[in-house]
C-alpha positions as CSV (number, residue, x, y, z in Angstrom):
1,X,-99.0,-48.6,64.1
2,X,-99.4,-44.6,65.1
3,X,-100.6,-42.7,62.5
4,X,-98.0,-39.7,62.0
5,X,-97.7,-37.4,59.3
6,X,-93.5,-36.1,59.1
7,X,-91.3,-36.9,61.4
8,X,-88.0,-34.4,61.4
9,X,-85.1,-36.2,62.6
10,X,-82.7,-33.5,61.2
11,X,-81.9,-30.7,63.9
12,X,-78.3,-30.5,63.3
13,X,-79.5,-29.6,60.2
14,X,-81.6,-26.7,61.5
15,X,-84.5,-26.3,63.8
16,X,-88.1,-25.0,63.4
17,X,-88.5,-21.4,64.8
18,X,-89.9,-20.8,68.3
19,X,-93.3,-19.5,68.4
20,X,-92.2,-17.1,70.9
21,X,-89.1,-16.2,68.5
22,X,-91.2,-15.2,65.9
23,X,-93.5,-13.0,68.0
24,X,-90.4,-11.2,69.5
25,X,-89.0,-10.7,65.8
26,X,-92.1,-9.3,64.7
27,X,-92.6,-6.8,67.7
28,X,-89.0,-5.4,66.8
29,X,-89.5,-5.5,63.2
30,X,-92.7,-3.6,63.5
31,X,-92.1,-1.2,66.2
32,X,-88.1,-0.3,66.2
33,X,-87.2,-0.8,62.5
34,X,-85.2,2.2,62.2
35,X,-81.3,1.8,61.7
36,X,-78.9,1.8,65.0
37,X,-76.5,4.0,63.2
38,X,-79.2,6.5,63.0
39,X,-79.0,9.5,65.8
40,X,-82.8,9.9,65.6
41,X,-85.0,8.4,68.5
42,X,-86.4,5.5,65.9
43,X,-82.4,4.5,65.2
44,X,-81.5,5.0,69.1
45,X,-84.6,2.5,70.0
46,X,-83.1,0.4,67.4
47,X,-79.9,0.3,68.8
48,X,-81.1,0.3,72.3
49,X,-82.6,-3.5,71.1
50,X,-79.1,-4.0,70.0
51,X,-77.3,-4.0,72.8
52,X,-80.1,-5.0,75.0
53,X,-79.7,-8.4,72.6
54,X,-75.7,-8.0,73.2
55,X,-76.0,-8.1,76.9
56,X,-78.4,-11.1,77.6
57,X,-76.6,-13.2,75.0
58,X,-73.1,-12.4,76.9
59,X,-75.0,-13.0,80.0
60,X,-76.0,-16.4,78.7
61,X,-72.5,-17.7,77.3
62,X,-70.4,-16.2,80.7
63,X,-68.5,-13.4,78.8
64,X,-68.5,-9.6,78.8
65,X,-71.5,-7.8,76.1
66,X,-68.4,-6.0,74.5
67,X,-66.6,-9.4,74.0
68,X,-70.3,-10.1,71.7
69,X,-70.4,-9.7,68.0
70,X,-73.6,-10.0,66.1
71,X,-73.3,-11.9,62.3
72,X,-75.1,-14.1,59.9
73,X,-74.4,-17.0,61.0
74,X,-71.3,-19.8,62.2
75,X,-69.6,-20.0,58.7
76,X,-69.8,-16.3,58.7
77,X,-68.5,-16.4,62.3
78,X,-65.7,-19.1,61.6
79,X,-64.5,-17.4,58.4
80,X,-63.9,-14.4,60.3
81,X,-61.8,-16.2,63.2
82,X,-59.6,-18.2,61.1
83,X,-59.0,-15.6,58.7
84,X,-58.7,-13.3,61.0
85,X,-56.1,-14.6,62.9
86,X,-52.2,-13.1,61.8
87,X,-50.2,-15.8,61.5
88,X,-47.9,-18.2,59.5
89,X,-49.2,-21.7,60.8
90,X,-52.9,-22.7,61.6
91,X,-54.1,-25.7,63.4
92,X,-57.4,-27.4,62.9
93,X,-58.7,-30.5,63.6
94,X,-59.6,-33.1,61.1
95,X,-63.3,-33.0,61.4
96,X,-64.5,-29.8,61.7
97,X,-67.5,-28.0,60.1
98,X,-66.9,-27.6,56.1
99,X,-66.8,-24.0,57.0
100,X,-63.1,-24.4,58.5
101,X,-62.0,-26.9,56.8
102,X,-62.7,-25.1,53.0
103,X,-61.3,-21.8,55.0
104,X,-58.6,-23.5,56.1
105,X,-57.6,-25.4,52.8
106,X,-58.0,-21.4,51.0
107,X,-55.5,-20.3,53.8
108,X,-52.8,-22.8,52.1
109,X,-53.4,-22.6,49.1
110,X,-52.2,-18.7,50.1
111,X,-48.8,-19.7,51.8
112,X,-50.1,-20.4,55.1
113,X,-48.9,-23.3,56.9
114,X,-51.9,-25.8,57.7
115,X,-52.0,-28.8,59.9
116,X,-55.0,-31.1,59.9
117,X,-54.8,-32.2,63.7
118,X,-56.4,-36.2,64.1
119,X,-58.6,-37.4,66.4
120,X,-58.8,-41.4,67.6
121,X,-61.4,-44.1,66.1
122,X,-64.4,-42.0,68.4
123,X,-64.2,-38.8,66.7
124,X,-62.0,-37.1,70.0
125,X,-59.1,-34.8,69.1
126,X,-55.4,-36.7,70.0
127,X,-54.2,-33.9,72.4
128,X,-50.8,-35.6,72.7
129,X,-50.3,-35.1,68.8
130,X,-52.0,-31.4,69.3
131,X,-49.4,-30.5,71.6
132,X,-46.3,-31.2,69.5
133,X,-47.6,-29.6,66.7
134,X,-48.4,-26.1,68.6
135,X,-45.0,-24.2,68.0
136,X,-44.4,-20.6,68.5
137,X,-45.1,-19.9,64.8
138,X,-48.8,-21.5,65.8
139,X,-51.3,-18.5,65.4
140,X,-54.5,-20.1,65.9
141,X,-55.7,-23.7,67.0
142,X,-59.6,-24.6,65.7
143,X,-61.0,-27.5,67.4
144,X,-65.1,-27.3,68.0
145,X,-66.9,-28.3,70.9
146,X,-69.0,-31.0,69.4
147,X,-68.6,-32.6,66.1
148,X,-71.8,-31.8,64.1
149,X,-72.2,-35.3,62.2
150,X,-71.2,-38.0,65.2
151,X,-71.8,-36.0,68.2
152,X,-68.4,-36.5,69.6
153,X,-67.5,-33.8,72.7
154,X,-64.3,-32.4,72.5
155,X,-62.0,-31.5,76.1
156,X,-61.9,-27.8,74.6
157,X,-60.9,-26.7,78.3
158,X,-57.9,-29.0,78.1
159,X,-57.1,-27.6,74.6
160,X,-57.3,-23.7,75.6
161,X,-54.9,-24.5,78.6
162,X,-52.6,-26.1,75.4
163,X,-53.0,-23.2,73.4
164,X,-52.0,-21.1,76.8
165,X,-51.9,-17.2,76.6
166,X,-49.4,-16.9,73.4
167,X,-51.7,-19.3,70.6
168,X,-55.2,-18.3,70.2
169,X,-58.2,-21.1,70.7
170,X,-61.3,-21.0,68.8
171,X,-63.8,-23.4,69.3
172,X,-67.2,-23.5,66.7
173,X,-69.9,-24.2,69.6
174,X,-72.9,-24.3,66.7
175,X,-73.9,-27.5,67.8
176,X,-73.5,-26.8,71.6
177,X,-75.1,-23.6,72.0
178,X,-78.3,-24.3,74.2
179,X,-77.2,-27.5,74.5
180,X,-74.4,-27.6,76.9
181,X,-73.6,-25.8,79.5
182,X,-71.2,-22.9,78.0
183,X,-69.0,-20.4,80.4
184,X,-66.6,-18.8,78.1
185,X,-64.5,-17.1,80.3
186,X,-64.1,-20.3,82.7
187,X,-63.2,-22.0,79.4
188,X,-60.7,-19.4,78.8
189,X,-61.4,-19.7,74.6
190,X,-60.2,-16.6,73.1
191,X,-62.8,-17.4,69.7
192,X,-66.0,-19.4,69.7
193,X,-69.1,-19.5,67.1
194,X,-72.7,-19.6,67.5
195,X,-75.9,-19.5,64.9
196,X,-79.3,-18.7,65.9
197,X,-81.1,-21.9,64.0
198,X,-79.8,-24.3,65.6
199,X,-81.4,-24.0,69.0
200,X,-85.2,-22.4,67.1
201,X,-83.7,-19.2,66.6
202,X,-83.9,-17.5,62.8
203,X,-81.6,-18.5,60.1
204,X,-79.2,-16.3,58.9
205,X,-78.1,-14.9,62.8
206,X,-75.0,-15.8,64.6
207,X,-72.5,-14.6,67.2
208,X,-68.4,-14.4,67.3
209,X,-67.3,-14.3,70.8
210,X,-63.7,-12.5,70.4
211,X,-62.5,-12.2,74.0
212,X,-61.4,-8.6,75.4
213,X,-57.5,-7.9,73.8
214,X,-57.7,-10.5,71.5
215,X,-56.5,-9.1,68.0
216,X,-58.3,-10.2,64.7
217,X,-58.5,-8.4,61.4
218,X,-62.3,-8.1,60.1
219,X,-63.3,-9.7,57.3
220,X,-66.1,-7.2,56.0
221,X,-65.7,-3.4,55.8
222,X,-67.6,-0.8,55.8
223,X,-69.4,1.7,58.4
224,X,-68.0,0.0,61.0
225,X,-70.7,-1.6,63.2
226,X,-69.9,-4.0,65.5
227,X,-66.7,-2.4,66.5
228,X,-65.6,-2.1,63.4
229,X,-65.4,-6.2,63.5
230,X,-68.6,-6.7,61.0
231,X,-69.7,-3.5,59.1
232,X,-73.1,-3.6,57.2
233,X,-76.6,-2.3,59.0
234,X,-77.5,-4.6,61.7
235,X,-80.2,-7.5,61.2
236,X,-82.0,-6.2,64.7
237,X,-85.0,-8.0,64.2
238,X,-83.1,-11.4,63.3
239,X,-80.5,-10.7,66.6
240,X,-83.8,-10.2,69.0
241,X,-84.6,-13.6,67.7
242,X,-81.4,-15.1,68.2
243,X,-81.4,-13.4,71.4
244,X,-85.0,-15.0,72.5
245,X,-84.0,-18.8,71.5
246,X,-81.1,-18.8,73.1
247,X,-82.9,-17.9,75.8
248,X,-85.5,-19.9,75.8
249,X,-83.0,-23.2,75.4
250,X,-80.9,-22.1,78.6
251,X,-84.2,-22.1,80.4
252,X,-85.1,-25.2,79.6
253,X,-82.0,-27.0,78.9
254,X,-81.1,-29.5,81.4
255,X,-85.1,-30.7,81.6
256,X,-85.0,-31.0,78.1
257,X,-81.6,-32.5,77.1
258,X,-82.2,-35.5,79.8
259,X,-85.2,-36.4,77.7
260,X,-83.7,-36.1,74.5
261,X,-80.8,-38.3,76.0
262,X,-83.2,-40.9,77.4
263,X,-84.9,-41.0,73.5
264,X,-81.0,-41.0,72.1
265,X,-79.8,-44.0,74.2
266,X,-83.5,-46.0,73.0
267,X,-82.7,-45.3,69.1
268,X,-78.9,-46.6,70.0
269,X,-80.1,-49.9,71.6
270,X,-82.5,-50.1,69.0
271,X,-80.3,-49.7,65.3
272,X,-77.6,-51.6,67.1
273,X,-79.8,-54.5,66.8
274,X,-80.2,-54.1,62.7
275,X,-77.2,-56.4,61.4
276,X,-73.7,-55.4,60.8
277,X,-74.9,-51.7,62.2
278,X,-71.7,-49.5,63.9
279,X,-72.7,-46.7,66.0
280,X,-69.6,-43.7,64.9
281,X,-68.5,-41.2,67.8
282,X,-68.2,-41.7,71.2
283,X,-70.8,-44.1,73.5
284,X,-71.4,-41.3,76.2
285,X,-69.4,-38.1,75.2
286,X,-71.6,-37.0,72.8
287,X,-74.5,-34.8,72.4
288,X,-77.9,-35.7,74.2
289,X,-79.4,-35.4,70.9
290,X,-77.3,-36.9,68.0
291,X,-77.5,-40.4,66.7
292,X,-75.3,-41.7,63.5
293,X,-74.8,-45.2,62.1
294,X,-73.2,-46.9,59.8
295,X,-74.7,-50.1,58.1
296,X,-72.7,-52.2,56.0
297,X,-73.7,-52.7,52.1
298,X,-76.6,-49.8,52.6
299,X,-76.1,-46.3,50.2
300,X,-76.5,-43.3,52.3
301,X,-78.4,-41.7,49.9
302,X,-80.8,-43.8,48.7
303,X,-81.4,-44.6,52.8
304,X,-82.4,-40.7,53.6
305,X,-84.3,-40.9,50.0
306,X,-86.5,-43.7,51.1
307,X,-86.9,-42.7,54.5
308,X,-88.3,-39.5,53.1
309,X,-90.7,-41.4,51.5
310,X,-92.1,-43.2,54.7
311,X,-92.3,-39.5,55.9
312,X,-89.1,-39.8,58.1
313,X,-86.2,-37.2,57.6
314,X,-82.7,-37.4,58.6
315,X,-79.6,-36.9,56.9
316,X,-76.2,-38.5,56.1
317,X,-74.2,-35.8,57.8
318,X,-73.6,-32.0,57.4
319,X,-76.4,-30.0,55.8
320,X,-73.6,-27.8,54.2
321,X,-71.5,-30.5,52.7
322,X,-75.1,-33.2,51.6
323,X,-75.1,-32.7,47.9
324,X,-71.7,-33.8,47.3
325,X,-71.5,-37.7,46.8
326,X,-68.0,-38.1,48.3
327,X,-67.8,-39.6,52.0
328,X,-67.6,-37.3,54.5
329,X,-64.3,-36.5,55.6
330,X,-65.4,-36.6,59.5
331,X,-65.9,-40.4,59.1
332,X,-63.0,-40.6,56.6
333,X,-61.4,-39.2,59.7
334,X,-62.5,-41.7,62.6
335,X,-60.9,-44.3,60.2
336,X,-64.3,-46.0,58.4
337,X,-63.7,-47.6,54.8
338,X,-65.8,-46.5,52.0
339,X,-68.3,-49.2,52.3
340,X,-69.3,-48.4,55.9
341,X,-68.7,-44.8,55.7
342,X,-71.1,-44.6,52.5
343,X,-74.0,-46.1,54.3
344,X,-74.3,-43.6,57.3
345,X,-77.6,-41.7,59.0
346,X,-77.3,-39.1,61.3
347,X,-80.6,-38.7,63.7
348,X,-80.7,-35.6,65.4
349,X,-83.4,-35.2,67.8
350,X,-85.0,-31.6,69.1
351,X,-87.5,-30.6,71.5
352,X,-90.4,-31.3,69.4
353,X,-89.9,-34.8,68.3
354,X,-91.8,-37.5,70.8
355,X,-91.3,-40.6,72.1
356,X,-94.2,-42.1,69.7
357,X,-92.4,-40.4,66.4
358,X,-89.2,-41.9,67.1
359,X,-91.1,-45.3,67.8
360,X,-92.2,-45.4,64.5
361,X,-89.1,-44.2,63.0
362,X,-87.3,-47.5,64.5
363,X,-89.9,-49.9,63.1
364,X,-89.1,-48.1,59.4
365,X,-85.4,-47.7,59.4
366,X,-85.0,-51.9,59.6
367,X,-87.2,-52.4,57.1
368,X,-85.7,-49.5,55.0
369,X,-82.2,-51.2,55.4
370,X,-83.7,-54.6,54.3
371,X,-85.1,-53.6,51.6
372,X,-81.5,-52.1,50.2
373,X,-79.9,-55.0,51.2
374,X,-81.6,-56.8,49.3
375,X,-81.3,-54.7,46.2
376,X,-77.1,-54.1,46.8
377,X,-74.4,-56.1,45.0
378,X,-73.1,-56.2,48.5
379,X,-72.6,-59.4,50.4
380,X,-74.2,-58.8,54.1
């Protein structure tokens, strides 16, 4: 067997920082620190990083620099679009990112009308059902590019030509960013969301795309920076970061996505072996990098727990929603009953894991599942 130490399996979690991130972050942090809003030449270097950030992410994501607006992250990023958006009724699909769906559930709470669009047994939004629910008191429609605990791509270009001119679209692209390739204008979105850690950027750094015209109330006051969209002094270390990976993953992105893909479809072949095992999301239209099963009679939990202990770590689902012990509403969603749903892994791969890690991650996970098998009330 290969003698490893840990092997990280979780990057839809969050990634380790680029090298080459850190050294950029440190360069800014060390020789522009000054404030943007300052007038002095320390603050206009400052802001000069700023916008030199702005341009190459807008350059990167096929939309205008002025359409580009810097925050801490993609809840911060999807607060801000759903709340933002005037309206009496609000569409979002049934599995998004806890992020929209607690924002979403605050918004009716408040007297705004909420519907919770569904998607089919794969995890893919029903875009017949969609389209009768969009009416002309329809503010906003939420639907993200790629589902961040079964990898399922959405059509979000056959849902912005839905939503049409009068309904704005927002799509949360946290788990596509880097990944896919992303043209926002061509896509014709009028919202999307981004965060730097998921392609080996810094935590705590994100982007809200608002296209040019689109009206959207802020949701933090203050000076006014970004626009008047995001007040509070800019992170321009963090952004030069977030800047850098993004980057860095567009550089490298179709080498490295076909390898990860090629790992993916090995780890599929592989747990689909393990009795009674259900792969959830769609076969091909999903992310080059995302794995998650279901095996019947197995506890979630006590899976990722014991995995840990052979050194290998993964994750149920969402990072954001882990702690709770209720099963996740994405595979409540896709129409799994408790006893499969409870007894999921997600395996999300990233540039640094190799062949020979994942090899001896699929000679644990069977034994792992054995092992609870044999210690669950549950009949296999």
């Amino acid at each position: 067997m290969i003698a490893v130490d840990k092997i990280y399996l979780d990057n839809a979690a969050t990634t380790q920082i680029d090298e080459k991130v850190l050294e950029e972050m440190q360069r800014v942090a060390l020789e522009n620190y000054g404030n943007a809003s300052s007038l002095h030449s320390l603050g206009q270097n400052a802001l000069e990083e700023l916008e030199k950030a702005r341009e190459k992410t807008a350059k990167l994501l096929g939309c205008k620099a002025s359409e580009i607006y810097f925050t801490s992250g993609g809840s911060e990023s999807n607060n801000t679009a759903i709340k933002g958006a005037a309206g009496k009724k609000l569409i979002v699909s049934a599995v998004e990112h806890p992020s929209i769906i607690k924002t979403a559930e605050f918004l009716k709470e408040n007297r705004r009308e909420v519907v919770f669009a569904p998607v089919d047994e794969k995890g893919i939004i029903k875009l017949e059902e969609l389209k009768k629910e969009i009416t002309s008191e329809t503010a906003l429609v939420s639907v993200m590019h790629a589902n961040n605990e079964i990898g399922s791509i959405q059509p979000v270009k056959e849902i912005a030509e839905l939503c049409g001119e009068k309904v704005l679209f927002h799509s949360d692209m946290v788990q596509t960013a880097g990944k896919l390739e992303i043209d926002l204008h061509k896509l014709n979105a009028d919202l999307a969301s981004v965060s730097g850690h998921k392609f080996y950027g810094p935590k705590g750094n994100g982007v809200l795309y608002i296209k040019e015209d689109t009206k959207l109330d802020a949701l933090i006051h203050g000076g006014g920076q970004e626009n008047k969209m995001r007040s509070g002094t800019e992170n321009i270390p963090g952004i030069a970061g977030f800047s850098k990976a993004l980057e860095l993953a567009y550089k490298n992105r179709e080498t490295e996505m076909q390898r990860q893909e090629k790992i993916r479809d090995k780890i599929i072949q592989s747990l689909l072996e393990i009795k009674k095992s259900k792969l959830n999301g769609h076969e091909k239209q999903r992310l080059s990098n995302n794995v998650n099963f279901s095996f019947f009679g197995v506890e979630g939990e006590a899976l990722i727990t014991m995995l840990d202990f052979e050194g290998i770590q993964a994750s149920t689902g969402s990072a954001c929603s882990s702690k709770s012990l209720k099963i996740s509403h994405v595979l409540k969603a896709i129409g799994l009953d408790h006893i499969w749903a409870h007894g999921s892994l997600r395996i999300s791969l990233g540039k640094n894991n190799s062949e020979k890690e994942v090899e001896v991650a699929l000679e644990k996970i069977p034994e792992v599942i054995e092992k609870l098998r044999k210690m669950s009330s549950v009949k296999i």
